[in-house]
C-alpha positions as CSV (number, residue, x, y, z in Angstrom):
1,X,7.8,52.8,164.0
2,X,6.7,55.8,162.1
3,X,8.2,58.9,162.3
4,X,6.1,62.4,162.1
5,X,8.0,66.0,161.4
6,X,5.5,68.7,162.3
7,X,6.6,72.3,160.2
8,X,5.4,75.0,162.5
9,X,5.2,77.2,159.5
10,X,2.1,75.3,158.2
11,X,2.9,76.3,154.4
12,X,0.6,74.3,152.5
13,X,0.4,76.6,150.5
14,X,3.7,78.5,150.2
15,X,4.1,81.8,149.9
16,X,5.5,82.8,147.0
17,X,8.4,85.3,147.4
18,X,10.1,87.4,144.9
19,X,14.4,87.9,145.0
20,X,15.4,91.4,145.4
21,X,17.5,92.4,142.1
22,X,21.6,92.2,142.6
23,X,23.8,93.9,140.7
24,X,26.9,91.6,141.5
25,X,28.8,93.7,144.1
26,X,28.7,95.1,147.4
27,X,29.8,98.7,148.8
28,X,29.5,100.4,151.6
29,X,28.9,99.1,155.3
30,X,27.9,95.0,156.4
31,X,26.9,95.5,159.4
32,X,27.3,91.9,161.3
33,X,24.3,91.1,164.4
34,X,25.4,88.7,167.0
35,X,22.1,87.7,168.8
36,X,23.9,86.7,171.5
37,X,24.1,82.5,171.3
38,X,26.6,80.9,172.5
39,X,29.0,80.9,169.7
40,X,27.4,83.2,167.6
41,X,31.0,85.2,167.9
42,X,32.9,82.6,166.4
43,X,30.7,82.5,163.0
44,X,30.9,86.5,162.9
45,X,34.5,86.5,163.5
46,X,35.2,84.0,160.0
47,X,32.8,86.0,158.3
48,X,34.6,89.5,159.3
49,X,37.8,87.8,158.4
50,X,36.9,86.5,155.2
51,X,34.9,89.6,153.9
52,X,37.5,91.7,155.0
53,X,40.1,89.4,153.1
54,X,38.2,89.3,149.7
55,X,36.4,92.8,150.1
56,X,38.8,95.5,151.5
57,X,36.5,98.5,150.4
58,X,34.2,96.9,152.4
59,X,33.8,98.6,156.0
60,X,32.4,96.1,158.8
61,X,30.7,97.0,161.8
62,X,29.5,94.3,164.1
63,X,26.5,94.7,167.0
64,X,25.3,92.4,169.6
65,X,21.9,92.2,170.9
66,X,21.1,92.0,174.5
67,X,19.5,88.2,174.5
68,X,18.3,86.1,171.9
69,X,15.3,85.8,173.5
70,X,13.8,88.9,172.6
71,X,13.4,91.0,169.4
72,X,16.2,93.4,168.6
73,X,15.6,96.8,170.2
74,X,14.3,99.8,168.6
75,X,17.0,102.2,168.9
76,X,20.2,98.9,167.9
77,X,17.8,98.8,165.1
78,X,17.7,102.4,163.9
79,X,21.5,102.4,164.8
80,X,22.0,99.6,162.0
81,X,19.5,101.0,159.3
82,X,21.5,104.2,159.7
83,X,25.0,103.0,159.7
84,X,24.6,99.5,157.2
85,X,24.0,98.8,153.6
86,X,23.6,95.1,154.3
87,X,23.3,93.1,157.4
88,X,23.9,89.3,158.5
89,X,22.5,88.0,161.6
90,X,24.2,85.5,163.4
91,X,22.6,82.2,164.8
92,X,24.6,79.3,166.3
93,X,24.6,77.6,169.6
């Protein structure tokens, strides 16, 4: 039996991406996005607790979207950009 993967991306030809430069620290405000999955809570909630353990400068501010299934609306959006230096998104189920 053979087994075929299909990569919805179709990168052939991959896209080449550059990294953003890092200067080795982080200030200011992570902002942490649940996109509302089941469990999506649960990841945020370690990752609050540990950067809050290993960075106390480091203010947190955690948002939720609505659904999963839809983009993130326009004014949560603005809301972060404005608040957050960084942000993580959460995805688990």
């Amino acid at each position: 039996m053979t087994l075929i993967i299909l990569d919805p991306t179709d990168e052939r030809v991959p896209v080449e991406r550059q990294i953003s430069r890092r200067n080795g620290s982080i200030s200011g405000t992570v902002g942490l996005l649940d996109i509302s999955k089941p469990r999506g809570n649960v990841l945020l909630d370690e990752l609050e607790r540990l950067l809050l353990e290993r960075l106390p400068e480091v203010k947190v501010n955690r948002y939720r979207k609505p659904t999963f299934a839809k983009p993130c609306p326009d004014d949560l959006r603005r809301t972060i950009k404005s608040e957050c230096s960084f942000l993580v998104e959460a995805l688990a189920d």
